[in-house]
N, C-alpha and C positions, 0 to 999 in steps of 0.2 A: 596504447594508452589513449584513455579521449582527450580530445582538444579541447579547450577552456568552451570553444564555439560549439561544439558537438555538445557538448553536458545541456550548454546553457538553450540553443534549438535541437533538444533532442526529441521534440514530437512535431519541428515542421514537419516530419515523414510522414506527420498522420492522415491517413485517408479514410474515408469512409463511404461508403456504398451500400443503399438499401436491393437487397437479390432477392428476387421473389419469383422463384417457380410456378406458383398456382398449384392445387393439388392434382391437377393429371401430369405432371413434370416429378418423377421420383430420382433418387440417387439411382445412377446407371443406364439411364433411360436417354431418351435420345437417339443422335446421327454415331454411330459407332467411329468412335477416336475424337469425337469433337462434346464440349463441355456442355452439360443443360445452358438455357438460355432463362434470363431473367423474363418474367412476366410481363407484356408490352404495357406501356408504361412505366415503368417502375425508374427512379429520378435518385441522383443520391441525395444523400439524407444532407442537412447540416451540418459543415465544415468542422470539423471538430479542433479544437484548440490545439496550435503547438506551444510546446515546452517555452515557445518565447515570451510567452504571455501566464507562466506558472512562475510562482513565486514560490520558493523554499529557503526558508530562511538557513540550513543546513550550508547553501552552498555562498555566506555571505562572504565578504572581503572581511581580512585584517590588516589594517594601512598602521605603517607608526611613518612622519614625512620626514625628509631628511635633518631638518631642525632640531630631533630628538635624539640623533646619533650622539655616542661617547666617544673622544675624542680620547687616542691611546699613542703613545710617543715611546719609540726604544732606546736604551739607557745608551748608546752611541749618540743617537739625534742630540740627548738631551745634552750629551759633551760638547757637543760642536756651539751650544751657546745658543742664546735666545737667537740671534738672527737666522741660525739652520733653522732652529724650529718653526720659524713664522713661513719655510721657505713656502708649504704646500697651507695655506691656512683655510681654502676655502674646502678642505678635503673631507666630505660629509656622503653618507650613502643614508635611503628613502627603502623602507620596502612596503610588499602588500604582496600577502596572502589570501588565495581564494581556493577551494574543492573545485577539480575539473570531474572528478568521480569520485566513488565510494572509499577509496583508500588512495587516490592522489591529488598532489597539490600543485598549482605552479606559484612562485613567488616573481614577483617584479619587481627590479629595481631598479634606481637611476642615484647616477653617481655625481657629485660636483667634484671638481678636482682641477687646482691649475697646470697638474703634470699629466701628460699621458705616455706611455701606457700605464695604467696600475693593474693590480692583482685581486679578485674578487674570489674569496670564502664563502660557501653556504653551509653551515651546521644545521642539516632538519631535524637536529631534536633525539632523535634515535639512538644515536652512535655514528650516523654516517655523516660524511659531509661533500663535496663538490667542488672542487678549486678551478676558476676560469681565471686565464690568464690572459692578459691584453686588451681587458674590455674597454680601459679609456673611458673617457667622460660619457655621459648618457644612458642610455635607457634598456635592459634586456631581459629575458624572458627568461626558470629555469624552473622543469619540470619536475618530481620524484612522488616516488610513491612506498607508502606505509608499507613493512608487513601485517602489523594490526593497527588496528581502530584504537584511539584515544586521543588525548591531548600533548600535545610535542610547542616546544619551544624553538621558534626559527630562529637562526642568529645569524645575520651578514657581517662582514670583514671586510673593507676595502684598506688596502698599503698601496705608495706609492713607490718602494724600493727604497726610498732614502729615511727608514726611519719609522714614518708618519702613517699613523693607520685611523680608521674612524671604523664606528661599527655601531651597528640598530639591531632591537628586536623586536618578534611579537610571537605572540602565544597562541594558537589556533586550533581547533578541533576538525577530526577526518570528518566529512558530511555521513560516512554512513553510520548506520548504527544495526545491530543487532540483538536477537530476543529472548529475553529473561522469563520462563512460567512461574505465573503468579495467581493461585488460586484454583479454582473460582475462590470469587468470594465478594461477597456486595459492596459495593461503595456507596449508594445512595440505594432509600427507597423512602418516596415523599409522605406515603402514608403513614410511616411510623416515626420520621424524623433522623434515617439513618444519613449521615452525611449531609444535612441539608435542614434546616427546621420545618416543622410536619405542612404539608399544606397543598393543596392539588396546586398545577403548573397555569394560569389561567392564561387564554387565547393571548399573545404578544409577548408571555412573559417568559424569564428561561433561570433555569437550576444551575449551578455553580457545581461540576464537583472536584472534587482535589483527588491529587493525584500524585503530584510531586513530592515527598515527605510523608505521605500518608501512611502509617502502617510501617510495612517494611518496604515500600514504593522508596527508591531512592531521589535523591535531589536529581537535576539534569535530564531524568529522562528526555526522550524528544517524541515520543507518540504512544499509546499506551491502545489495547484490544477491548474493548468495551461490549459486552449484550447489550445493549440496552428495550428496553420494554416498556409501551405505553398499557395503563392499565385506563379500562373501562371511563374512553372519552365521554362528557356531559354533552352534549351536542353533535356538531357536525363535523363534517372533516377537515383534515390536515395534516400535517407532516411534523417532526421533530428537526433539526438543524443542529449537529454536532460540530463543534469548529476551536481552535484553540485559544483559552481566554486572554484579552488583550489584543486579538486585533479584530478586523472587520469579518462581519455575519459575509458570507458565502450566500449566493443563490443554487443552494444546493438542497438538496434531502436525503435525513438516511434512516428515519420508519415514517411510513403512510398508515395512516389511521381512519376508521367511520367510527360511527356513533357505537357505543357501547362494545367496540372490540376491543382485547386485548391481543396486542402484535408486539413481538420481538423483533430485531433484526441486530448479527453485529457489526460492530465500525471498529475499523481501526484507525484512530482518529491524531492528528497532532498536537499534544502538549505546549501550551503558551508559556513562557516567558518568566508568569507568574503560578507555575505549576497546576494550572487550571483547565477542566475542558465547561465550555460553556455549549445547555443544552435549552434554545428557544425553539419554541412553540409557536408553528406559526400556522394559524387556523381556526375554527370557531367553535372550538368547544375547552373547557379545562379539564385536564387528564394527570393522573398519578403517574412517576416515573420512576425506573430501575436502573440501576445499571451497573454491570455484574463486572468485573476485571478478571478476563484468561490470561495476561501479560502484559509487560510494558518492553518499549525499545530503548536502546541507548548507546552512545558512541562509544560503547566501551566492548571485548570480547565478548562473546556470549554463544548467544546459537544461531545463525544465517537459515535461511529459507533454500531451498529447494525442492519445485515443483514437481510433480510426479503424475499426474493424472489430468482431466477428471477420469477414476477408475473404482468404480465399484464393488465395497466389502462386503457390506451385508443389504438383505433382500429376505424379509423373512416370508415374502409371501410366497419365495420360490425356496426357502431351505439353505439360500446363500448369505455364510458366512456366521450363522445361526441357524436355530430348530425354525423347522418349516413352521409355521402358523404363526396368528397376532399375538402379542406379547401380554400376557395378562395383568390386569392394574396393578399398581406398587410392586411392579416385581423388574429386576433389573438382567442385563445379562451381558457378559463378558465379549469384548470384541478386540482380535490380537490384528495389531498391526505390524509392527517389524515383522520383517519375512515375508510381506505382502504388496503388492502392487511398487515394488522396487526401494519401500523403507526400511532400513538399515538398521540394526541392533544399536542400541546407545543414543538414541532418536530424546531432545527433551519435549518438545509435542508436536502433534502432528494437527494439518489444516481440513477438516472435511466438511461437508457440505449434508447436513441432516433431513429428513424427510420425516412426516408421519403421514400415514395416511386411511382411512377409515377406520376412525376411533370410535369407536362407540358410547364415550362421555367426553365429554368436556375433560384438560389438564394439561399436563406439560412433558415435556422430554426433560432430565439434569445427565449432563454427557460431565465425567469424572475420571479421574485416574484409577487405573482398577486395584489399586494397593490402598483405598479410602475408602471412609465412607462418605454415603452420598450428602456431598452440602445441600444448604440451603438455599438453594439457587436454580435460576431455570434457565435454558438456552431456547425452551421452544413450547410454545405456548399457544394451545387447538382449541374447536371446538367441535361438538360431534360431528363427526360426516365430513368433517374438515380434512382436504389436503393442502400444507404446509410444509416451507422449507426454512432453514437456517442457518447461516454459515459459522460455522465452534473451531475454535482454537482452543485445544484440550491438552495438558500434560499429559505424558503417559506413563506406567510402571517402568522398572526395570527393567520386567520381561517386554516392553514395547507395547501391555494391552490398555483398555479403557472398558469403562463400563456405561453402559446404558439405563437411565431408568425412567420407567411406564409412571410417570409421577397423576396416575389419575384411576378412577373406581373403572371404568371399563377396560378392555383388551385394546389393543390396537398395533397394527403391522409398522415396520421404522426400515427405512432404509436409508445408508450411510455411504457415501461416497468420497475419495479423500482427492485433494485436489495438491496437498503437498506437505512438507515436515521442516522440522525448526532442528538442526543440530550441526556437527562438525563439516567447515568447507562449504557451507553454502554461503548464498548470496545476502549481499550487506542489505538493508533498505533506508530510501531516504525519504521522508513523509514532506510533504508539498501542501501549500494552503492548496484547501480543496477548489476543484475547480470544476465546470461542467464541462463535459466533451462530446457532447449529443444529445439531441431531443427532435427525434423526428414529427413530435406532431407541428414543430417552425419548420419543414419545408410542405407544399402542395405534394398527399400522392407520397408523403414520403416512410408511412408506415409499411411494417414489416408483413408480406404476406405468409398466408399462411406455406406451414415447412419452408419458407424461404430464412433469409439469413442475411444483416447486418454484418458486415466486414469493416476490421478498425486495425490500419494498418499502425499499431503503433512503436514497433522495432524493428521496423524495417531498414535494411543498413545498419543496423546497432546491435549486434547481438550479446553485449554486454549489457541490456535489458532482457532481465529472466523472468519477470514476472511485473501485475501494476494491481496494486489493489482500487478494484472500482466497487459505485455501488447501482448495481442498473435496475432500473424500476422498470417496469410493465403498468401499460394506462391503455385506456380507452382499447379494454380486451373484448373482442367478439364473442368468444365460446371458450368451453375447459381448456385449457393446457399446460405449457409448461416451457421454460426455456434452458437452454443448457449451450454452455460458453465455453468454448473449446480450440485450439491453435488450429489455424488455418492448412493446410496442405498444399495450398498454391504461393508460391512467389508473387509479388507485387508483380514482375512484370509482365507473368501470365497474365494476368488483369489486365493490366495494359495491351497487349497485344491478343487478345480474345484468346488466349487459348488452356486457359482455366480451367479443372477439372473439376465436377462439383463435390464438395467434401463429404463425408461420411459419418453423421450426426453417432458420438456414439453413445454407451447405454449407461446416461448416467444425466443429472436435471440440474439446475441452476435456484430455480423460484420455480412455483405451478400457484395455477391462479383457476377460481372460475370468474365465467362470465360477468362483464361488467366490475371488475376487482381490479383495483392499483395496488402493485405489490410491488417490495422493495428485497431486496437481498445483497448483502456484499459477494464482492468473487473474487478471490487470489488468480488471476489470467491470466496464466502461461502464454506467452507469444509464438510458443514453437521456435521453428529452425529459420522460420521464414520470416519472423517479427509481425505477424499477423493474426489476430484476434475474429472468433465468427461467435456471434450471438443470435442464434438457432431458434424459429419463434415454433416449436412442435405444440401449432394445435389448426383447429378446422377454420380459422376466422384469421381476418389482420390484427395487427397489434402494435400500439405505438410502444417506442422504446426511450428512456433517458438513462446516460450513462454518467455516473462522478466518479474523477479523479481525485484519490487522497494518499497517492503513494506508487512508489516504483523501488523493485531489486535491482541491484547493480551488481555485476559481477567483478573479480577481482580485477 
């Protein structure tokens, strides 16, 4: 079980190192039995934030102090006469509940009592409960854990033997929660007034959309999967800012825009307070916004994530996983996942990572459940000659397929890659005010060379983190390429002691960018076995890197 201290610094572990081969340095190359060597010079990047300094409101206290305890007296006591009963009068118990992980809790309590020893009760709410005996006056610590997710009522009991009992409660929520498919289907779209009254987003300003009660969106959620989509910026650049409404903007980004593009990107962002996610604009130009809902999270049962790849479905330009050749306009085509890359039959959606790439018009990809028809909605949105990636959280049929569709007048090639799946047993997730954890253009020296590789030790020691949703941008790109974020192969402390083996980038992208282009993408980042993340810069040039944090799976 994690320690209260473990939950709470669970990314001091985090390390980060910019590795840079150079391109006469390939995987395998080298002194035989000993690891490539990073490019002279190369510095690590900027310290990346631990857990100590992430705020999740998931894992808050619930205090009730011992002044609010009910004072309870058994029908003996009450025989012996007022003076038995005043005998233990100062006899009061204090608790506080807080999440040390996704399905447990520890409670504290401290007891006032003019007798010692007494007898201390924990009812978690469930059916189970916990009897210490001897605890005497003061202060003690007591661990348990859920079998599922929801809301449970703690109840303490302090007696002192003779009678005299007092007892407090409070009511608490597990931190984690899990994922419900919901759509697609649009929540906001500025230019027609959906969600929001009609009106572009102008440079400082930001869209409100709902989310909590919305629809069939239930009350509570705590983070919800968003497309979201800038339409054709008036001006110059900038970024959009997703964050949860009611507390503070984040220095963060999760779509980069220029003038007169239209860019998608999703976020799986946290739900305020006030059932809101608040989307500013911060930049110099005013632009129209979208933004689609594949699902929301919540503390209650549902479907757990577990990651599976990055592993490659479809590749139409090679005949994999689909008919060989570019997909012709308006026309869509079936892609089965259960039975595939290790996703299981009874799967409610799966998480993949979409591509288009020489399209020959301008248009969009809509990725759908393949038992629908196709909404009105886009996850990925080109322009000709364009390659383009997007990360979709998609429901899938019963038979486990999804559909694909060419939503534009020209043909164009799509390849799909699945990074993980949403169903029975997997890992809970807990959403985090977003936070940054990297930006190598703040160190000297500290961009990514080319084929080399950022390492982001963030489950290291913890392997009850299965996954972290981040969202990493690419800046200041030299030439074509493309990144792709995959679990590290070395232990931390092969790194430490130089004897590191250089990983094996394998065949499957992240984001692809050309030259001179800031591109954003989210990534569900499998840690592997080692709690180790590598972000893979595959192309001829350097490239700086910025990485955000907006969430972590926790295992049972």
């Amino acid at each position: 079980m994690l320690s209260h201290r473990h939950i709470i610094v669970a990314a001091a572990v985090v390390t980060s190192l910019v590795v840079g081969p150079g391109l006469a340095v390939a995987a395998g190359t080298g002194t035989a039995g000993a690891p490539a060597h990073p490019a002279a010079g190369a510095v690590p990047a900027k310290p990346a934030k631990s857990l100590g300094d992430i705020a999740s409101s998931a894992f808050g206290t619930v205090r009730s102090p011992a002044e609010a305890s009910v004072r309870q007296q058994s029908k003996a006591a009450k025989a012996q006469g007022a003076a038995a009963a005043m005998a233990n009068n100062s006899l009061a118990v204090g608790v506080s509940v807080f999440g040390i992980s996704a399905y447990s809790v520890q409670a504290v309590t401290w007891i006032n009592s003019d007798i010692a020893p007494v007898d201390l009760v924990v009812d978690w709410g469930d059916g189970t409960s916990d009897r210490f005996n001897g605890v005497g006056t003061g202060e003690g610590a007591w661990d348990h854990a859920y079998a599922s997710l929801g809301q449970y009522t703690v109840t303490v009991t302090v007696s002192d033997g003779n009678g005299e009992a007092s007892s407090n409660s409070v009511t608490i929520a597990t931190a984690g929660s899990e994922f419900t498919p919901y759509g697609p289907t649009r929540l906001l779209d500025t230019r027609d007034g959906t969600g929001a009254p009609a009106g572009r987003v102008q440079p400082g300003g930001e869209a409100r959309v709902k989310i909590a009660g919305n629809g069939g969106i239930p009350e509570g959620v705590t983070a919800v999967a968003l497309n979201l989509t800038v339409v054709d910026p008036a001006g110059g650049a900038g970024h959009i800012i997703a964050y949860p409404g009611g507390e503070g903007r984040p220095e963060t980004s999760n779509v980069n825009y220029t003038a007169g593009q239209t860019v998608p990107n999703l976020a799986i962002v946290p739900v305020g307070a006030d059932g809101y996610v608040n989307l500013f604009n911060r930049g110099g130009a005013s632009v129209d916004l979208l933004a689609d809902i594949a699902g929301y999270f919540s503390q209650s049962e549902a479907a757990g994530y577990t990651a599976v790849g990055p592993t490659r479905l479809v590749d139409t330009r090679e005949g994999l996983g689909a008919n060989r050749g570019q997909v012709p306009g308006w026309t869509s085509f079936p892609v089965q996942t259960a039975g595939r890359a290790g996703i299981p039959a009874g799967v409610g959606a799966v998480a993949l990572n979409v591509t288009v790439t020489d399209p020959q018009s301008d248009g969009h990809l809509t990725v759908y459940p393949g038992d629908r028809q196709a909404p009105s909605v886009s996850n990925l949105n080109f322009r000709r000659g364009q390659t383009i990636a997007n990360s979709v959280i998609v429901p899938v049929d019963a038979s486990g397929r999804i559909q694909v569709l060419n939503g534009a007048q020209g043909a164009s090639d799509v390849i799909v890659d699945v990074v993980g799946y949403y169903g029975a047993g997997g890992s809970a997730y807990v959403p985090t005010s977003p936070q940054r954890l990297a930006d190598t253009r703040n160190v000297e020296g500290g961009s990514i060379s080319s084929q080399g590789y950022l390492y982001m030790g963030l489950g290291v020691d913890a392997p009850e983190f299965t996954g972290f949703v981040l969202n990493s941008t690419v800046t200041n790109t030299r030439t074509d390429g493309h990144l792709t974020v995959f679990p590290d192969p070395n232990s931390i402390d092969r790194y430490r002691d130089g004897t590191y083996v250089w990983p094996t980038k394998p065949n499957a992208s992240t984001l692809n960018w050309k030259a001179g282009e800031t591109v954003p993408n989210l990534v569900q980042a499998d840690p592997g076995p080692n709690g180790i993340i590598d972000f893979w810069n595959a192309s001829g040039g350097d490239t700086d890197l910025v990485v955000d944090l907006f969430g972590f799976y926790l295992d049972r």
